[in-house]
C-alpha positions in Angstrom: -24.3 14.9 203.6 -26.7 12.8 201.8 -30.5 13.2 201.9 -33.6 11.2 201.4 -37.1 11.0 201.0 -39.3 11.3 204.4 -42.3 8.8 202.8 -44.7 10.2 202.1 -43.8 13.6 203.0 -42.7 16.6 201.1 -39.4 16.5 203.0 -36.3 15.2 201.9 -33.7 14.7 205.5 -30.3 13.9 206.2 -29.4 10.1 206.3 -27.5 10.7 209.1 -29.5 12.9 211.6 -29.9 13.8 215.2 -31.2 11.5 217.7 -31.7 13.6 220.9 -32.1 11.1 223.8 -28.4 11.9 225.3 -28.7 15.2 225.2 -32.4 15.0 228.1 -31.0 12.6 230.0 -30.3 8.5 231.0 -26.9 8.9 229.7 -24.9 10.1 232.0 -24.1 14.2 232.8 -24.3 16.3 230.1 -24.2 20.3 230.0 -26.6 22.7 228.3 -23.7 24.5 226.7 -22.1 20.9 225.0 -25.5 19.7 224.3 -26.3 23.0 222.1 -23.0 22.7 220.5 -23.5 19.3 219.1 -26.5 20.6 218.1 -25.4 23.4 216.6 -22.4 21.0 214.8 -24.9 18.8 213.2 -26.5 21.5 211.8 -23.2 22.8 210.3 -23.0 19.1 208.7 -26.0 19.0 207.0 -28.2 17.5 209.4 -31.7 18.7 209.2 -34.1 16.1 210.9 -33.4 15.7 214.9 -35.8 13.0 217.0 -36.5 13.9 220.4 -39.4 12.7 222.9 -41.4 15.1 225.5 -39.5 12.3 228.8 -36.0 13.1 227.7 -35.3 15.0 230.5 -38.9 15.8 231.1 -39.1 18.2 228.5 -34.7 19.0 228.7 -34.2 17.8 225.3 -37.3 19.4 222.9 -36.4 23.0 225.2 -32.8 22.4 223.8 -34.0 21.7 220.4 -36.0 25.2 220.3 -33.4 27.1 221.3 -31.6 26.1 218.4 -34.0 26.4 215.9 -34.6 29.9 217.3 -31.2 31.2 216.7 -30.6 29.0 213.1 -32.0 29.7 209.7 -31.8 26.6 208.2 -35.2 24.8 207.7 -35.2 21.5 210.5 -37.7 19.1 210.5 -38.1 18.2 214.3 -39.6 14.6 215.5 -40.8 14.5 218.9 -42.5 11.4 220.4 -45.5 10.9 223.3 -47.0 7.8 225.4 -43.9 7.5 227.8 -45.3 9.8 230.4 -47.4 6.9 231.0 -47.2 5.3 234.6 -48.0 1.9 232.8 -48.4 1.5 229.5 -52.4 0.8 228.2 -54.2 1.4 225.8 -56.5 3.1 227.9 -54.0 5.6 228.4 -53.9 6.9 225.4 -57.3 8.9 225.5 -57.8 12.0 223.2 -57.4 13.9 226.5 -54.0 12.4 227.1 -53.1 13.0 223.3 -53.8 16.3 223.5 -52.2 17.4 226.6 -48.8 15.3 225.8 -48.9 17.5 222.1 -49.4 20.5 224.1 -46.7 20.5 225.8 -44.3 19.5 223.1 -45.5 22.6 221.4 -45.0 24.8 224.2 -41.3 22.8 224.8 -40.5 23.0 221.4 -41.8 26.6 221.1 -43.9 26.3 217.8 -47.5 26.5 216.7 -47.3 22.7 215.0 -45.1 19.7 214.9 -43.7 18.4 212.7 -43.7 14.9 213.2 -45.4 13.1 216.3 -44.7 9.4 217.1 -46.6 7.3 219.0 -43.6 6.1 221.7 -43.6 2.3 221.8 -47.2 1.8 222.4 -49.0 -1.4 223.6 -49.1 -4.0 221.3 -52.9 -4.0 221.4 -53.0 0.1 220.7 -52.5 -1.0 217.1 -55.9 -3.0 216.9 -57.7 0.3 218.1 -58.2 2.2 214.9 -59.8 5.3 216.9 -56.8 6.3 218.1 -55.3 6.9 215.4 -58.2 9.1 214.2 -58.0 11.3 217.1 -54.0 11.6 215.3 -55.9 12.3 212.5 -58.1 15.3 214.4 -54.9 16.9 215.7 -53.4 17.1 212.6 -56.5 18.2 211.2 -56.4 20.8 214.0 -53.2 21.8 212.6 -51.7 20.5 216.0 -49.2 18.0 213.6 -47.8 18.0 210.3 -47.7 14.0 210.3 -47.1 11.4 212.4 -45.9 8.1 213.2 -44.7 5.2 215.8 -41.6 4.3 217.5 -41.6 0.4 217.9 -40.1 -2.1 219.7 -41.2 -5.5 217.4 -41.0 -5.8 213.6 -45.0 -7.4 214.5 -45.6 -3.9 215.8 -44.2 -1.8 212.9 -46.0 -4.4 210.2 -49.4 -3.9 212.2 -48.8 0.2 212.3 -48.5 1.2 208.6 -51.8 -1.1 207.7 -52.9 2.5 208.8 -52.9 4.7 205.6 -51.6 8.0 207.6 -48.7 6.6 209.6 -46.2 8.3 208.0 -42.8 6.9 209.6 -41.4 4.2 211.5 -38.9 4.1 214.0 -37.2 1.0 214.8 -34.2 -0.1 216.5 -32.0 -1.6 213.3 -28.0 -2.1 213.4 -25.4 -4.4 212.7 -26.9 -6.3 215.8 -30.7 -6.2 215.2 -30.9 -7.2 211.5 -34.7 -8.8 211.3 -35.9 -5.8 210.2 -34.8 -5.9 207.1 -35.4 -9.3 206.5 -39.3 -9.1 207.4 -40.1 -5.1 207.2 -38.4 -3.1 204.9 -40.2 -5.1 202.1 -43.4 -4.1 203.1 -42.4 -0.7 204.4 -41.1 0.4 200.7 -44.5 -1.0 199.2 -46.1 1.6 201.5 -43.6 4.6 201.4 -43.6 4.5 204.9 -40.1 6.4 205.8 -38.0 4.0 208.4 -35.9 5.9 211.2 -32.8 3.6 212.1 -32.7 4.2 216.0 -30.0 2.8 218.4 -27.8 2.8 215.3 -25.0 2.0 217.4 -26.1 -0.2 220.3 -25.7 2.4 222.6 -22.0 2.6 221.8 -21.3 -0.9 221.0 -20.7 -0.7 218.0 -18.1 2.3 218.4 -15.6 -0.5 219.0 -14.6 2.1 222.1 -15.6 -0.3 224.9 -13.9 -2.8 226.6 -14.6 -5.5 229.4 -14.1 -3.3 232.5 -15.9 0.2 231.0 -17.8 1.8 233.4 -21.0 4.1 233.1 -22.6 6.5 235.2 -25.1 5.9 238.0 -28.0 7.9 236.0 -27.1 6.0 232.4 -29.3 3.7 230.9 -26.1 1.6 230.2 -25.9 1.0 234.0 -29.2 0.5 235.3 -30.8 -1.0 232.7 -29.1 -3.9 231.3 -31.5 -6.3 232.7 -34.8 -4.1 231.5 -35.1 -2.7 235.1 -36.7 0.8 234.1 -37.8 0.0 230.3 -37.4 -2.8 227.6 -34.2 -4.6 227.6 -34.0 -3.5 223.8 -32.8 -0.5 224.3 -29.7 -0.9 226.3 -26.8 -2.7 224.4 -30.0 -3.5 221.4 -30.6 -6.3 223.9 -27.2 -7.9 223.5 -25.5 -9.3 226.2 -22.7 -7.0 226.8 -19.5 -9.6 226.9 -21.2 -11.4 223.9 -21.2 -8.0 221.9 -17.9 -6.7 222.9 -16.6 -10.4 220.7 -18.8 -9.7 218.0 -17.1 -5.8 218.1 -14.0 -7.5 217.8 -15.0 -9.8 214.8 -16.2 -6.9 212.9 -13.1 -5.0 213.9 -11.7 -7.3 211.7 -13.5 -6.1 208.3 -12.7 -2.6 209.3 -11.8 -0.6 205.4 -9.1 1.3 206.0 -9.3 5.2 206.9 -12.9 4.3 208.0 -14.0 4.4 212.0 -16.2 1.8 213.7 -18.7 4.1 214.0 -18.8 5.2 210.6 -18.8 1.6 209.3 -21.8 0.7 212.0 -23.5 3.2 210.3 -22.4 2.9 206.8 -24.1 -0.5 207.0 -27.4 0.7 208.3 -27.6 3.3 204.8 -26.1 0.0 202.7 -30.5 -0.8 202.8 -32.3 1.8 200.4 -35.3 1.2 202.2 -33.9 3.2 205.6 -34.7 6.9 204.7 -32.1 7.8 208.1 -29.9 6.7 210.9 -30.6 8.8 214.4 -27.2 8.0 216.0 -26.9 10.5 219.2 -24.0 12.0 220.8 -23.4 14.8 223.6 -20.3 16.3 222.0 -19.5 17.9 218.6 -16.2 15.7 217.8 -19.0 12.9 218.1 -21.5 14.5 215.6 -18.7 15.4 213.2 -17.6 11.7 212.9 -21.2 10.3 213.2 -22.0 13.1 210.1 -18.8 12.0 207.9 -20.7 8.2 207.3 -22.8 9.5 205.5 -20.2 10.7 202.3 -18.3 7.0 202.7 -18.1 5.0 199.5 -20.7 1.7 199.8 -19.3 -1.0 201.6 -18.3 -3.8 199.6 -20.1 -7.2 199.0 -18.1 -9.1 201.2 -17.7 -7.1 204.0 -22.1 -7.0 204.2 -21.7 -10.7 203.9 -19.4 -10.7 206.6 -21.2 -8.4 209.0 -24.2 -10.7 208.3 -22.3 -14.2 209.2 -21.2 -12.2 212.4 -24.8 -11.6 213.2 -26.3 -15.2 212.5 -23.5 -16.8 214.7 -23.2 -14.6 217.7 -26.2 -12.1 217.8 -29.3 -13.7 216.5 -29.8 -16.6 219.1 -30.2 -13.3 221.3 -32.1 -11.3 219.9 -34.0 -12.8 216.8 -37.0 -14.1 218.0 -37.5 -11.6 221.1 -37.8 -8.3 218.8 
């Protein structure tokens, strides 16, 4: 495992961490027991920075999360997020009462007198021109409520408006083989600012594991069911926004590039650490064979000129009329 700086923070985390979404819920049945040992497997690769939120399973996944750092010695930086328990997303909504009470129950969740990292959970677009908001972040870390904190974006607009804010910390934003924009029109600025960048939905909610085909099914209660349309929250999230036919060919083309003794999930995320300015990729997974082949990309020689150039002609003639100018 290979680590890297956290911005501006003293920390220095796995490229390839621990995204925690699967493991509270939206996709699919998972046990406690299973969830715990992919935990506990990530931890035994060298992963030591997991994202969660306080709606993953109402509170499931950051009561997961404590129980492992309870029983483990190794120093884990934990990421939560807040905003999603939200019946509509305002800015109103995000009062200093709301603030507080959403941080107080991650700490009690998460078991801990401070967190680590707090994100702002794909806010408004017009939170970001309301700079008192982000002083009452600046109260509750003063209160010794937060170590740092950050957003979790939809848009590249939203992530460029957020770090114009001197404490925003980190930025998490969906960036793959199949949503590429970011690096074109925000790392740039990003590095300027050593604002740490957390890859999430490195793999297109399994896309980009090449282990899908036309007639896969999902569960009733997974995101990759009920949400392909943006029925429950932004079509971004499910499939990175890609129709799901469209991506299964584009799977296929980069198939085609595959280096030998490398998976397609390693190469997926392989790519993502190709950019310097990513400090980590957050893939998830529910089970430890997952995590263990997830946690190998990250020791993988650099992929070679032309198989970048190739994943990028991929992109510009069957992804980005899709996705480009929507996120």
């Amino acid at each position: 495992m290979h680590y890297r700086q956290l911005g501006r923070t003293p920390w220095k985390v796995s490229d390839i961490s621990f995204g925690a979404w699967a493991i509270g819920g939206a996709w699919g049945q998972v046990s406690d027991e299973e969830s715990l040992a992919a935990l506990n497997r990530a931890v035994d690769c060298g992963v030591n920075f997991i994202d969660t939120a306080d709606v993953y399973g109402d509170g499931r996944s950051e009561r997961l999360i404590a129980r492992l750092t309870k029983d483990r010695r190794e120093e884990i930086v934990v990421a939560t997020k807040a905003g999603r328990r939200l019946p509509r997303q305002t800015v109103e909504g995000y009062s200093r009462q709301n603030l507080t009470a959403w941080v107080e129950d991650s700490l009690r969740n998460l078991a801990t007198d401070t967190l680590d990292l707090l994100q702002l959970h794909c806010p408004p677009m017009a939170l970001y021109d309301h700079a008192e908001i982000f002083g009452m972040l600046d109260d509750l870390v003063k209160a010794g409520k937060l170590c740092y904190y950050g957003v979790s974006v939809e848009k590249v607009d939203e992530a460029l408006k957020a770090i114009e804010y001197p404490n925003v910390q980190t930025v998490q934003i969906i960036f793959n083989c199949f949503r590429q924009r970011p690096a074109d029109v925000f790392f740039a600025r990003a590095r300027q600012k050593q604002v740490g960048i957390l890859a999430r939905v490195p793999l297109a909610s399994g896309l980009l594991t090449g282990k899908f085909r036309p007639d896969s099914t999902f569960a009733a209660d997974d995101h990759r069911n009920f949400n392909r349309q943006g029925e429950a929250f932004d079509v971004g999230e499910t499939f990175s926004g890609v129709d799901y036919q469209a991506g299964l060919e584009a799977v296929e083309e980069i198939r085609k590039l595959l280096p030998q003794g490398m998976t397609m999930t390693q190469l997926a995320l392989r790519w993502i650490l190709m950019f310097d300015a990513v400090t980590c990729a957050i893939p998830g997974g529910k089970r430890s064979a997952q995590i263990t082949e997830n946690c190998h990309a990250s020791d993988l020689p650099a992929l070679s000129p032309a198989l970048m150039e190739g994943v990028r002609r991929i992109y510009a003639e069957r992804i980005r009329p899709q996705v480009e100018n929507r996120w």
